[in-house]
C-alpha positions, 0 to 999 in steps of 0.5 A: 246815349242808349246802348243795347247788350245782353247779359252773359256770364252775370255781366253786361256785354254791348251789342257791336262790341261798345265799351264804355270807360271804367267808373261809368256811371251807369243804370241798367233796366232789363227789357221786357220780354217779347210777347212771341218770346217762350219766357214771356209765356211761361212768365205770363202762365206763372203770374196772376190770377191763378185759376181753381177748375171751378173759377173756370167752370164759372166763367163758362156758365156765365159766357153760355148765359149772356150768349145772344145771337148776331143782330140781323141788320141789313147793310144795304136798305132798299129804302135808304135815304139817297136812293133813287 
């Protein structure tokens, strides 16, 4: 059985109003947050690597270095195999 709540007050409150009966032995594991959840991203901007001016500066340098440009293939060939 898996019952879904929220924690309010330091205490755990089941969603639809279920309860279960006193001496329960029970294990709690919090949900990750939602992605779209502001404390995900505070979370996610608080966690690591935290990056100095110059790791970024560096990570730029090496992005403009292996920039090619887009292969020029043509989807459609005249001469494919199959054409009449």
């Amino acid at each position: 059985m898996t019952l879904l709540g929220r924690v309010e007050n330091g205490v755990v409150v089941f969603n639809n109003g279920a309860t279960l009966p006193d001496g329960t032995p029970v294990q709690v594991t919090p949900l990750p947050d939602e992605a779209s959840n502001a404390s995900a991203v505070i979370a996610a901007m608080e966690s690591e690597p935290h990056l100095t001016c110059d790791d970024i500066a560096e990570l730029d340098r090496a992005l403009a270095v292996g920039k090619r440009p887009a292969a020029a293939i043509d989807p459609f060939p005249e001469d494919a195999p199959g054409l009449p």
